[in-house]
N, C-alpha and C positions, 0 to 999 in steps of 0.2 A: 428279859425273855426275848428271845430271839423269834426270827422268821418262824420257822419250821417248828420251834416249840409251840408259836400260837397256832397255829398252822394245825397240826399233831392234836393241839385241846378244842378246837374248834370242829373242825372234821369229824373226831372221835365223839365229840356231845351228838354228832348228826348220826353216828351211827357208823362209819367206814371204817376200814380193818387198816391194818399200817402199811399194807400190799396196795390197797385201792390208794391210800394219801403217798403215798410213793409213785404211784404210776401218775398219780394229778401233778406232782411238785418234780418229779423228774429227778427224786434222791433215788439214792440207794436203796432199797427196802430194807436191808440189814442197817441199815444206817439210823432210817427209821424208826426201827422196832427199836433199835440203842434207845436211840432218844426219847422215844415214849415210855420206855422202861426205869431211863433216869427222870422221868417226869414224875411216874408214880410213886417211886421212891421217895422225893422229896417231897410230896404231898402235894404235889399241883392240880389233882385232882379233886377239889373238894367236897364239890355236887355232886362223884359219883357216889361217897360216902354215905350218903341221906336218902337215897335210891334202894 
């Protein structure tokens, strides 16, 4: 796992949208929203499941 995908699952536990961890990390927000996208897919989410 990379920068920006811990980055991405940490932010997002806190509550921030993939616009707000874009404007903190200085990515792309499209770039972002990729990457959080292929995180959920893969199931890197697992605590949001039990929520």
């Amino acid at each position: 796992m990379n920068y920006l995908q811990r980055t991405i699952l940490l932010k997002n536990w806190e509550g921030k949208s993939y616009g707000q961890i874009a404007q903190e990390t200085g990515y792309d927000p499209k770039y972002v929203k990729d990457t959080g996208y292929r995180l959920w897919k893969q199931g890197f989410y697992p605590a949001a499941s039990i929520l």
